[in-house]
C-alpha positions in Angstrom: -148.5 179.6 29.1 -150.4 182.5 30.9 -148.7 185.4 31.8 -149.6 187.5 34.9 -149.2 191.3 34.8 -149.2 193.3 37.7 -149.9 197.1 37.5 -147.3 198.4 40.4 -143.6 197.9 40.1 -142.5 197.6 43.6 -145.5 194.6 44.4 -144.0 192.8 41.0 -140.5 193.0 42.3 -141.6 192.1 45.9 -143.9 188.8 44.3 -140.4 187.4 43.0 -139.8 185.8 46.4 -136.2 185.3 46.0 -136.2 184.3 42.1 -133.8 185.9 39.5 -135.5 188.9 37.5 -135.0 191.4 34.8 -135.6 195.4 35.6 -135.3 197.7 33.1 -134.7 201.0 34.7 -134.0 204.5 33.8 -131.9 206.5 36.0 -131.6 210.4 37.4 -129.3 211.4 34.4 -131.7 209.4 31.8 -129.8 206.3 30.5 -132.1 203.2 30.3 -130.4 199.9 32.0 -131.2 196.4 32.5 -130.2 194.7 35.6 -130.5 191.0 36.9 -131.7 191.1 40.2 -132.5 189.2 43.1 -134.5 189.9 46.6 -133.9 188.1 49.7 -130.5 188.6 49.4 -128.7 189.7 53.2 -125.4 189.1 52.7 -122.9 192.1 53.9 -125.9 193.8 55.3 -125.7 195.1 58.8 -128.9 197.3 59.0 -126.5 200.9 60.0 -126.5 203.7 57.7 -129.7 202.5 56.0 -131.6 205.7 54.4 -135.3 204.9 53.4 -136.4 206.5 49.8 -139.8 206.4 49.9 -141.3 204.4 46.6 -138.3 202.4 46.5 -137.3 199.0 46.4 -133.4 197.9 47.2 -131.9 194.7 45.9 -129.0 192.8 45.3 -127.5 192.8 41.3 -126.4 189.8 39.8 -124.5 190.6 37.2 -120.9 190.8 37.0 -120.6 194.4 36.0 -123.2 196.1 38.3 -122.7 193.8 41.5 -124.2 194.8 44.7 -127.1 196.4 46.0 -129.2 198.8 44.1 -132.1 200.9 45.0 -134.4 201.7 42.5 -137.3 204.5 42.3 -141.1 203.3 41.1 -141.4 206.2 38.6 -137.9 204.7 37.2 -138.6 201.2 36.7 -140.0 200.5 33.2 -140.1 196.6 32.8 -139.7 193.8 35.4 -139.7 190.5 34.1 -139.5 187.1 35.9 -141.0 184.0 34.8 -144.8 184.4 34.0 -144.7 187.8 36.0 -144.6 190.8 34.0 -145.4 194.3 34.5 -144.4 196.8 31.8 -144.8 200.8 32.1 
């Protein structure tokens, strides 16, 4: 089993094409979390009010506590994991 690591965040979360993935993620106040997200995901979007951070991916969590969309910085994101994709900080 050969595992592919990718040197930016965003293109590693981007190259999951819809499949379930781990980010580990530390946010503005410094607590590290671990999210199960997906991309592809448009459900209750309607495309008003949408800011654009720049170096920033948004996605939909899957997980029961932290359900919804997220946004998350590159200089945040420490570990994305999904299948034989990896990229680690």
């Amino acid at each position: 089993m050969k595992h592919k690591t990718i040197s930016n965040p965003l293109k590693a979360i981007k190259q999951t094409a819809g499949r379930f993935a781990s980010v580990t993620y530390i946010n503005k106040q410094g607590n590290t979390k671990t999210y199960t997200i997906r991309t592809g995901v448009r459900k209750y979007t309607k495309g008003i009010g949408k800011t654009v951070v720049p170096n920033s991916v948004t996605v939909f969590c899957v997980d029961l506590a932290n359900r919804g969309y997220k946004t998350f910085i590159q200089s945040g994101i420490k570990k994305v994991r999904c299948g034989k994709l990896t990229f680690t900080k």
